[in-house]
C-alpha positions in Angstrom: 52.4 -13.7 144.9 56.4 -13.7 145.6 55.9 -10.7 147.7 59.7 -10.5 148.2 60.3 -9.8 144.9 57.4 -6.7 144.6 58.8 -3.2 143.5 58.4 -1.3 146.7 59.4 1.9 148.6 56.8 2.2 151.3 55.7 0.2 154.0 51.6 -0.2 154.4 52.3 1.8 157.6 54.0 4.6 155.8 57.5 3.8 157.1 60.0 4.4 154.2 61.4 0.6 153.4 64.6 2.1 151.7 66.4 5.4 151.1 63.7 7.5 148.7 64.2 9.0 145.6 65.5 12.8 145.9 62.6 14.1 144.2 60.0 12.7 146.9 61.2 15.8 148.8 62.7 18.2 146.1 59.4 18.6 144.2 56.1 19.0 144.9 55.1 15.3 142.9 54.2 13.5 145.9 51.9 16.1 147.6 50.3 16.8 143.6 49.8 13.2 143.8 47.5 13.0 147.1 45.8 15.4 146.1 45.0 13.4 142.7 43.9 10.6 144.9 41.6 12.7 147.2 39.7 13.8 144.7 39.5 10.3 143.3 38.4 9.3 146.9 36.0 12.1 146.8 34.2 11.2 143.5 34.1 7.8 144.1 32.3 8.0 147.2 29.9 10.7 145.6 29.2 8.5 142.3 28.0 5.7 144.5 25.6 8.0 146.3 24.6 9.6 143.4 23.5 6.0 141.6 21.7 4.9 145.3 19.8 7.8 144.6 19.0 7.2 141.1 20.8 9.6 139.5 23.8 7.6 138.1 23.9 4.6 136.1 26.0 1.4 136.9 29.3 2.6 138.5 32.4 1.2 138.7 34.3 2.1 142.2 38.1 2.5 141.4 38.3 2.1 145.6 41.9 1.1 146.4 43.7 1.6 143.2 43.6 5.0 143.3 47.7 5.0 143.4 47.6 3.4 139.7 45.3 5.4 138.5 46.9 8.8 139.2 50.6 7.4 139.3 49.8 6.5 135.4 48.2 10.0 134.1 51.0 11.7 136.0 53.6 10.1 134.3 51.7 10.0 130.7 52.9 12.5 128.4 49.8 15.2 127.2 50.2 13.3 123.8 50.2 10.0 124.5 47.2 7.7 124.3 45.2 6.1 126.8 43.1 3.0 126.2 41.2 2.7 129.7 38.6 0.4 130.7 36.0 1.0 132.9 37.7 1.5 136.5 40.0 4.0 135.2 38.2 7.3 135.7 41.1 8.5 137.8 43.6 8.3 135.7 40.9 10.3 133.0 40.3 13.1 135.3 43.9 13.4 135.9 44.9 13.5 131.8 42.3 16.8 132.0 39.2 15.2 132.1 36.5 17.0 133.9 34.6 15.0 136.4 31.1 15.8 135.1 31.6 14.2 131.7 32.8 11.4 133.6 29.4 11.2 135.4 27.2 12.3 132.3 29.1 8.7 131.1 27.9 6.7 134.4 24.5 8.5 133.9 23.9 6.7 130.3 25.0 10.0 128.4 27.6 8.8 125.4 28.6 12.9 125.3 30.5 11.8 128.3 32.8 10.0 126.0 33.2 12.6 123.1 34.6 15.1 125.3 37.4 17.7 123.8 39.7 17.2 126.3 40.0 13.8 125.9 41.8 14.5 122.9 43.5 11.1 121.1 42.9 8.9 124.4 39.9 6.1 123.8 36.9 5.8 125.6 36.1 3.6 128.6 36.3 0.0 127.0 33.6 -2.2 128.8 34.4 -6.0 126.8 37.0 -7.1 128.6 40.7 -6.7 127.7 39.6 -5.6 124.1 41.3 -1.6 124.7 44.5 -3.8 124.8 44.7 -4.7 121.1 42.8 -1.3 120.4 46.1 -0.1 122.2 48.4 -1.9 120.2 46.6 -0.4 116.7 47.1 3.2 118.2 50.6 2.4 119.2 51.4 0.5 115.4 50.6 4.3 113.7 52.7 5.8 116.4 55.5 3.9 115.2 55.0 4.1 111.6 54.8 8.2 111.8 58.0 7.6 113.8 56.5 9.9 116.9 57.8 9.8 120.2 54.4 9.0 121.6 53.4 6.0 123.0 50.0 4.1 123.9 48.9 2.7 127.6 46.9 -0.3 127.9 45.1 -0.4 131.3 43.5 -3.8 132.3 42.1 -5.7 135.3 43.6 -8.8 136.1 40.1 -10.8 134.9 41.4 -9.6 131.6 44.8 -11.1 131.2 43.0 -14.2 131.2 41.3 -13.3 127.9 42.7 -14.3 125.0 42.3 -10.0 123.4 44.9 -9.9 126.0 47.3 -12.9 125.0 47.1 -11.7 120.9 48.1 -8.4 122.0 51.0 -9.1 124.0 52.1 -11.3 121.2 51.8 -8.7 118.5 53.3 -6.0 120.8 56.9 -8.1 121.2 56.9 -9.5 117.5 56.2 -5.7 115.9 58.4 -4.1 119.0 55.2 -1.6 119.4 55.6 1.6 121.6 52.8 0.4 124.2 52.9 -0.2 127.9 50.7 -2.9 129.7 49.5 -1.8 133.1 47.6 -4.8 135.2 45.2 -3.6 137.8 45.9 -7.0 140.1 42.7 -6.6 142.9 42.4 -9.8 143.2 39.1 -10.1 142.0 37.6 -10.8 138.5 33.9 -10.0 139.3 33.3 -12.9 142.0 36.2 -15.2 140.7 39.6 -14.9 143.2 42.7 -14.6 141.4 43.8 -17.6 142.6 40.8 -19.3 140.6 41.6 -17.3 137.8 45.0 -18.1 136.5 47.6 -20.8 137.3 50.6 -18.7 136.9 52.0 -17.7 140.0 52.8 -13.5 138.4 50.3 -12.3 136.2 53.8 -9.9 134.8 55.1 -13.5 133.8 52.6 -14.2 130.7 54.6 -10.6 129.4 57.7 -12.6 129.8 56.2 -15.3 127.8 55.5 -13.5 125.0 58.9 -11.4 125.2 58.0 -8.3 126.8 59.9 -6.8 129.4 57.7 -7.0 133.1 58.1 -6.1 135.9 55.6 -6.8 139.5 55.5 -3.5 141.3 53.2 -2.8 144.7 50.2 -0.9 143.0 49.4 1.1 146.9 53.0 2.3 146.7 52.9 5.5 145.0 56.9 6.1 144.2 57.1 2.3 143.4 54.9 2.9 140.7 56.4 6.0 139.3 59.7 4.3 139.3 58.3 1.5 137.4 56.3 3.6 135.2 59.4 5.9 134.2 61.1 2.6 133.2 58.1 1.3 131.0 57.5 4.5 129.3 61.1 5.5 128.7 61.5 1.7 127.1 58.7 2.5 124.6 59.0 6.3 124.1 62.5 5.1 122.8 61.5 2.3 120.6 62.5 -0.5 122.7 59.2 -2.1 122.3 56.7 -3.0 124.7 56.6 -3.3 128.4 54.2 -4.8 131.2 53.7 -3.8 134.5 51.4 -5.6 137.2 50.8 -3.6 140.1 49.3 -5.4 142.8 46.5 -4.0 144.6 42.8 -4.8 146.2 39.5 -4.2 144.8 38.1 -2.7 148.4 34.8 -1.8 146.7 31.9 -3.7 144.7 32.9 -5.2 141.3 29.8 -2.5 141.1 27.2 -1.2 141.9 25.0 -3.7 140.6 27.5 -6.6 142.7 27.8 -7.9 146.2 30.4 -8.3 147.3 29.6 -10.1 151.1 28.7 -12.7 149.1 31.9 -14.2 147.8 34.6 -12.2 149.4 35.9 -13.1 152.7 35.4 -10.4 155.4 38.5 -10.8 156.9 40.8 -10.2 153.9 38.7 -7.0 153.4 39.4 -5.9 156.6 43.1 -6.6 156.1 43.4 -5.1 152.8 42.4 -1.8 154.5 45.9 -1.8 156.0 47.5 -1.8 153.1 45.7 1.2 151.2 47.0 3.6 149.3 45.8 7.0 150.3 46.0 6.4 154.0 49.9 5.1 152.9 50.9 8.1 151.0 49.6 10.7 153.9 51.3 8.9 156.4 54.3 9.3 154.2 53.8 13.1 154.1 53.4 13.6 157.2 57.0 12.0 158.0 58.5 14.0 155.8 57.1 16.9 156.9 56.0 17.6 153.6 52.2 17.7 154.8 50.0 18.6 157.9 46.6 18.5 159.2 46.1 22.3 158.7 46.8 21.9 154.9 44.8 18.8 155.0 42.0 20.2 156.4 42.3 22.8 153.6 42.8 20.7 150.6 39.8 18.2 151.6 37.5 21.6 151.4 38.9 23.0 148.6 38.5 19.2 146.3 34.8 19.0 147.8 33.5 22.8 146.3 35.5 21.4 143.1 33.6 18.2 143.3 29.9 19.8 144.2 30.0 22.2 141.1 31.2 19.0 139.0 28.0 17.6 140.1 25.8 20.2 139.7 27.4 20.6 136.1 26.3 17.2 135.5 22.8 17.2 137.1 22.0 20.4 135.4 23.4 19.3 131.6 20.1 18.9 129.6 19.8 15.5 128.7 20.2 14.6 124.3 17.4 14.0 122.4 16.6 10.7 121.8 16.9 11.1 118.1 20.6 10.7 118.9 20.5 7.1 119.8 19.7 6.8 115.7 21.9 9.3 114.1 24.8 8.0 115.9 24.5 4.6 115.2 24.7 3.8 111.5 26.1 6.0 108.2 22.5 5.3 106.7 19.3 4.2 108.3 17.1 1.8 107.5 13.6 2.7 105.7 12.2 1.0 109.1 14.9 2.8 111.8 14.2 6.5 110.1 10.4 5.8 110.4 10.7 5.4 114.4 13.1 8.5 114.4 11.5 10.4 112.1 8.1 9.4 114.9 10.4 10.4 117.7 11.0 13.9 116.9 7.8 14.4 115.6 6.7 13.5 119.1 9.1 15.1 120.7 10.1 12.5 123.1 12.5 13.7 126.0 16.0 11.8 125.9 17.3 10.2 128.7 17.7 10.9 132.2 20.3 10.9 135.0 18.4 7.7 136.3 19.3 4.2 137.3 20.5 2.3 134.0 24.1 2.0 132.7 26.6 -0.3 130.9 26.5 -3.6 133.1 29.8 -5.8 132.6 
């Protein structure tokens, strides 16, 4: 992976590789940004419970890239539009989106997707590396309205092997679009190693090819990847075209919920990639600056769970929609034989759904 040549600020162990930025301690960023990733820690760990109890769908853990995720929604402007895929609740909840319509999502509730404070951004994109072309539409009427607003692309590195991916990176450099590319590099493409997946030695390299400016960054690095992302979005938000950033990370978690991962992935590289997460990095970090202490920790890990509980109970408590919505959502005009089983539905008054097991499976 030319490690040598990664973006980075801080060692796995917290130590500060190179003289920091002056904001890390004139500003508040860095401590707004652990407490970003808490929460992220937080949910994550209570979505999985919640769908081992059935009362989730499929979930998608975003464990270990929780760095990307928030570093990304910091840096996005309010108007700017996100094109997520399914790992990239994070970064959602961070742009204003409120955990429970997250979960209603993961609990097989489409209102999850339609919420107003989503605003222009799209909705998780489960086909692979399709939101990256969806991205590149969004950011073509950006640029023809001549706004200062640009579109973010998030992807896993499965996807850049897709060829949605490759068409978009192409029309992005010919048309000079106002879109950033941000790779999601765990390592893993369900069960497939990355090695396996690609025989380019940097993923940021197929940007290159199709003349897009890229650039390898560590994605467990927080101030790596605000650095990098301040670059990308200035290049774009000016009409420089596109830009591609691969931050390198490791999927610690499941593909899923509905995956195992003992069965392909190696134990020890789990247990080394550990070392190199991003949370335990960036508290580390505070705590050397001084800009952080167990007190306050203590604190802010009791204040994010009372946040997270009455997300959940929002969630659990939401009524579920009737099942006349799964036909008056999906086409302009039904068909004589679809409005006859609606039409049967409501007569019957058959409950909707259910926070039960279920759920999107990639």
């Amino acid at each position: 992976m030319h490690e040598s040549t990664l973006l980075r600020y801080i060692a796995p162990n917290g130590e500060p590789l190179t003289a920091l930025p002056v904001w890390c301690s004139q500003s508040d960023w860095l401590v707004e940004a652990y407490r970003h990733m808490q929460f992220a820690r937080l949910f994550d760990q209570k979505a999985i419970a919640l769908q081992r109890t059935g009362q989730l769908g499929t979930y998608a853990s975003i464990l270990g890239a929780e760095a990307i995720d928030v570093a990304v929604g910091m840096c996005m402007e309010a108007t700017d539009i996100l094109a997520p895929y399914y790992r990239n609740h994070a970064c959602q909840m961070v742009r204003g989106l409120p955990a429970r319509h997250i979960l209603s999502y993961w609990g097989g509730d489409e209102r999850g997707s339609a919420a107003a404070e989503m605003q222009q951004d799209f909705p998780n994109c489960i086909p692979i590396a399709t939101q990256t072309l969806h991205a590149c539409g969004a950011a073509f009427a950006l640029q023809y309205r001549q706004q200062s607003r640009i579109a973010v692309a998030m992807l896993g590195d499965g996807a850049t092997s897709k060829g949605d991916f490759a068409e978009a990176l192409n029309v992005a450099g010919v048309w000079k679009l106002p879109v950033v590319f941000i790779i999601n590099n765990n390592q893993w493409a369900i069960s497939v190693p990355r090695t396996l997946q690609s025989a380019v030695s940097r993923l940021s390299d197929k940007g290159l090819a199709a003349g897009v400016p890229a650039i390898q960054v560590d994605g467990n690095d927080i101030i790596a990847l605000r650095i990098a992302l301040e670059t990308a979005f200035q290049t774009a938000r000016e009409g420089q075209g596109p830009f591609l950033i691969e931050a390198i990370s490791y999927r610690l978690s499941d593909h899923t919920t509905a995956d195992d991962a003992n069965r392909y992935r190696p134990a020890e590289e789990l247990k080394t990639a550990w070392k190199h997460e991003p949370l335990a990095r960036l508290r580390t970090l505070l705590f050397r600056l001084q800009l952080w202490d167990e007190q306050r920790d203590t604190a802010l890990l009791h204040d994010l769970q009372n946040q997270l509980d009455a997300e959940v109970k929002a969630y659990l408590e939401t009524p579920a929609p009737p099942v006349t919505d799964m036909f008056d959502y999906l086409h302009a005009e039904l068909h004589p034989a679809l409005r006859e089983q609606r039409d049967w539905c409501e007569v019957n008054q058959m409950p909707g759904g259910s926070h039960a097991p279920g759920g999107a499976d990639e």
